[in-house]
matplotlib code that plots the C-alpha trace (Angstrom):
import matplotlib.pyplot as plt

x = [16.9, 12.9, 10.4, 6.5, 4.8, 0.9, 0.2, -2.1, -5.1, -8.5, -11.6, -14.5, -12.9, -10.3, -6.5, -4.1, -1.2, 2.4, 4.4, 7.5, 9.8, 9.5, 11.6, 12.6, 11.4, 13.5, 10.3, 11.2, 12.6, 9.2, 7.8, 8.3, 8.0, 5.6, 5.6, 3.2, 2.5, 0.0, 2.1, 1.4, -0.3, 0.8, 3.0, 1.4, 2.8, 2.4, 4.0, 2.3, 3.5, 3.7, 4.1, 7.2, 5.4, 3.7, 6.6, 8.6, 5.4, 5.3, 9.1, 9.3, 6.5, 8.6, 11.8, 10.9, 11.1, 9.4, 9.1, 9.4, 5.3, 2.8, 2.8, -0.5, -1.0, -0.2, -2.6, -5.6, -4.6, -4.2, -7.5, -8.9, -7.8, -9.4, -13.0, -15.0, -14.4, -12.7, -11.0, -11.9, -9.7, -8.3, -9.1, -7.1, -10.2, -10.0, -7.1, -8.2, -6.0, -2.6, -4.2, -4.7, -8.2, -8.9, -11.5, -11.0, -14.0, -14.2, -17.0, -18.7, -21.9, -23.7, -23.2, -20.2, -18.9, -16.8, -14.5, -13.1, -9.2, -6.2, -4.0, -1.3, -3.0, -4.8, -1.6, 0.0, -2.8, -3.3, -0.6, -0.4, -3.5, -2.7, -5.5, -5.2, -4.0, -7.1, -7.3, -10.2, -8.9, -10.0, -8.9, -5.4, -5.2, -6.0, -2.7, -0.3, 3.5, 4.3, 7.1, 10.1, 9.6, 9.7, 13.5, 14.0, 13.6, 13.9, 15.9, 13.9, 15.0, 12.1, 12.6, 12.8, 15.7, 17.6, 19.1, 15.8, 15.5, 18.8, 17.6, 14.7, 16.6, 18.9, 16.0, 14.4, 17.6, 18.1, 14.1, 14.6, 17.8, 15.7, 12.6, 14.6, 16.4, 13.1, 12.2, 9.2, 9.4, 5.6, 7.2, 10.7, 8.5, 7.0, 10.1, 12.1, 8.8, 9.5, 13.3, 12.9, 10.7, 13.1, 16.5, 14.5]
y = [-14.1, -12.8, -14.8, -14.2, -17.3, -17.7, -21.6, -22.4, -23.5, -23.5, -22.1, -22.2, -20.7, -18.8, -19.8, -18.7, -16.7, -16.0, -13.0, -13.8, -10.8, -7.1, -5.1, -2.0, -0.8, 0.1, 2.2, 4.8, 5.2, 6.1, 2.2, -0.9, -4.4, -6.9, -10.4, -12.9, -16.3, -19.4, -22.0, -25.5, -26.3, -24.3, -22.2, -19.1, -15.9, -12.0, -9.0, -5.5, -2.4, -0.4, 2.8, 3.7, 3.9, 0.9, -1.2, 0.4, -0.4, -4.0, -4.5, -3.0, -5.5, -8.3, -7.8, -7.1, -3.5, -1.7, 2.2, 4.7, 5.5, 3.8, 3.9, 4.0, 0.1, -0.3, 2.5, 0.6, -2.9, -1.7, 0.0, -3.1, -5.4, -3.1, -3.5, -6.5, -6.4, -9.5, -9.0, -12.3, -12.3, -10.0, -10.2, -9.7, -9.2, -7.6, -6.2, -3.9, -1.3, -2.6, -1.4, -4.3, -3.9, -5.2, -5.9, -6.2, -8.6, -8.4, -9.3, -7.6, -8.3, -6.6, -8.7, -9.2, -6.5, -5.6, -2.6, -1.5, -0.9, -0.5, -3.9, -2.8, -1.4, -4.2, -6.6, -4.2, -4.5, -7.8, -9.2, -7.5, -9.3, -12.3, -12.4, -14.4, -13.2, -14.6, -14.5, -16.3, -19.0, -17.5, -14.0, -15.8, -17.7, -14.7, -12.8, -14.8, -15.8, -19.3, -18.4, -20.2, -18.1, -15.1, -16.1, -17.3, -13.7, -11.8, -13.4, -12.6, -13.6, -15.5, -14.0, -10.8, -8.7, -7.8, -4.6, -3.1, -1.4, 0.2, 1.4, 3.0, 5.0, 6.0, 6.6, 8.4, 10.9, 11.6, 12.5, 14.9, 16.8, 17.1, 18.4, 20.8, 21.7, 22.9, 24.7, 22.2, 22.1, 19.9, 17.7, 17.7, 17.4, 14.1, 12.7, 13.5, 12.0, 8.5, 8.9, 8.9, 6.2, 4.0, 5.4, 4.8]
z = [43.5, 44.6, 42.2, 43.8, 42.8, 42.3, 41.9, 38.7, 39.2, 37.0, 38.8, 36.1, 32.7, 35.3, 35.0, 37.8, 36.7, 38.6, 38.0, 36.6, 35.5, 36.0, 34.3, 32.4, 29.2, 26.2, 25.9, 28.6, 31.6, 33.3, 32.4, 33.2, 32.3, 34.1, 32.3, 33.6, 33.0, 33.4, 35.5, 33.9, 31.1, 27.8, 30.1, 28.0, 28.9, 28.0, 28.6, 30.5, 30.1, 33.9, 35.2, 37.4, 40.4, 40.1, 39.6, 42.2, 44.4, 43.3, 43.6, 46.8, 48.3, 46.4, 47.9, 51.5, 51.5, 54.1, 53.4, 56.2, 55.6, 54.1, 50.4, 48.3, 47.8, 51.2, 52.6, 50.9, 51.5, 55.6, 55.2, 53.6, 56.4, 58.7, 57.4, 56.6, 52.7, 51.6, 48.2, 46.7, 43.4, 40.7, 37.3, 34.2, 32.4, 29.0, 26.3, 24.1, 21.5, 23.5, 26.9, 29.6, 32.1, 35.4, 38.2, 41.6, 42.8, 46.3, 49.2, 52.1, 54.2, 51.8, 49.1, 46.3, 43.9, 41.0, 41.2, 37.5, 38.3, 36.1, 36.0, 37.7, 40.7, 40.9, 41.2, 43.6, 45.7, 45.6, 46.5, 49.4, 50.1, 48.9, 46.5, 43.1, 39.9, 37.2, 33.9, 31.8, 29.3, 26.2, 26.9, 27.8, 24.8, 22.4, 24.0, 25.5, 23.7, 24.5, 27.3, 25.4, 22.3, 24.7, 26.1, 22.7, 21.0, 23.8, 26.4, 29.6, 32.9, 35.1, 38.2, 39.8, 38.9, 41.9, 41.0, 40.2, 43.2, 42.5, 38.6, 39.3, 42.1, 39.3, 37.0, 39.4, 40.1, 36.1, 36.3, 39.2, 37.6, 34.8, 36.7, 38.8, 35.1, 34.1, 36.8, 37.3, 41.1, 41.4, 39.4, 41.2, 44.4, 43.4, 42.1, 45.6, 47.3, 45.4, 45.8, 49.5, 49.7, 48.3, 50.0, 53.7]

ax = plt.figure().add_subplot(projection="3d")
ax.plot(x, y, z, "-o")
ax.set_aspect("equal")
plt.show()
């Protein structure tokens, strides 16, 4: 079993977190599951709600699996290691109406930055680079599910599943004989695009 681990630490009012389960959604078969979770302390938790894409882009990373081409996350994070901006952390950095927000704070010669990015772009990019996962304490606090009453209630695993690769391919072929169905061929398109990715 695959478990990506980011160590806790405390940097300021910054608390390191570690991804701990991705996984479908009763909600749909387009989203996903991203739990993550504070190391030590209170071992606080919280769930985030991800697009298909995003999870097949941060499970494919997880498990070692290299696509044919470059895929988005790995397009920027190549194009990143090719300049001198340094991505210096990512930051779960607000919650707001169920919807999670993100910045990517990141250095160059010119000076530091602050790029607004959705949280699950930012975590697919970042661990590509190796950057850490922050959230501040209070904001964790307000949201997080102590972790045992989350495998209490909702019994969730704490690693990786290892046959998501394998759903999302079959989510992926139901989405496409749906697409094709409908005579939505941009659709169907984009579909066979991903399905390819993953069968290279």
């Amino acid at each position: 079993m695959l478990i990506f681990v980011f160590y806790l630490y405390t940097l300021g009012e910054f608390i390191k977190l570690q991804v701990v389960s991705l996984s479908p959604s009763a909600a749909g078969a387009s989203s996903y599951i991203l739990f993550l979770q504070a190391e030590k302390g209170n071992h606080l938790g919280f769930p985030m709600v991800i697009g298909l894409t995003e999870a097949q882009s941060i499970s494919m990373y997880m498990e070692d699996i290299i696509p044919a081409r470059p895929l988005t996350h790995d397009l920027f994070a190549n194009f990143i290691k090719q300049t001198s901006i340094a991505i210096s952390f990512i930051e779960i950095s607000d919650f707001q109406d169920g919807v999670f927000f993100a910045k990517i704070h990141a250095n160059s010669p010119e000076g530091s930055f602050v790029l607004d990015a959705r949280p699950s772009d930012s975590i697919a990019l970042g661990i590509r680079l190796s950057a850490d996962i922050l959230i501040s304490e209070i904001l964790l606090n307000e949201i997080a599910i102590p972790m045992e009453i989350i495998q209490a209630e909702e019994d969730v695993e704490i690693d990786i599943k290892e046959k998501s690769i394998s759903e999302m391919k079959a989510e992926l072929e139901l989405s496409l004989e749906k697409a094709l169905a409908g005579e939505n061929y941009e659709e169907a398109a984009r579909l066979r695009d991903q399905l390819n990715q993953l069968t290279k």
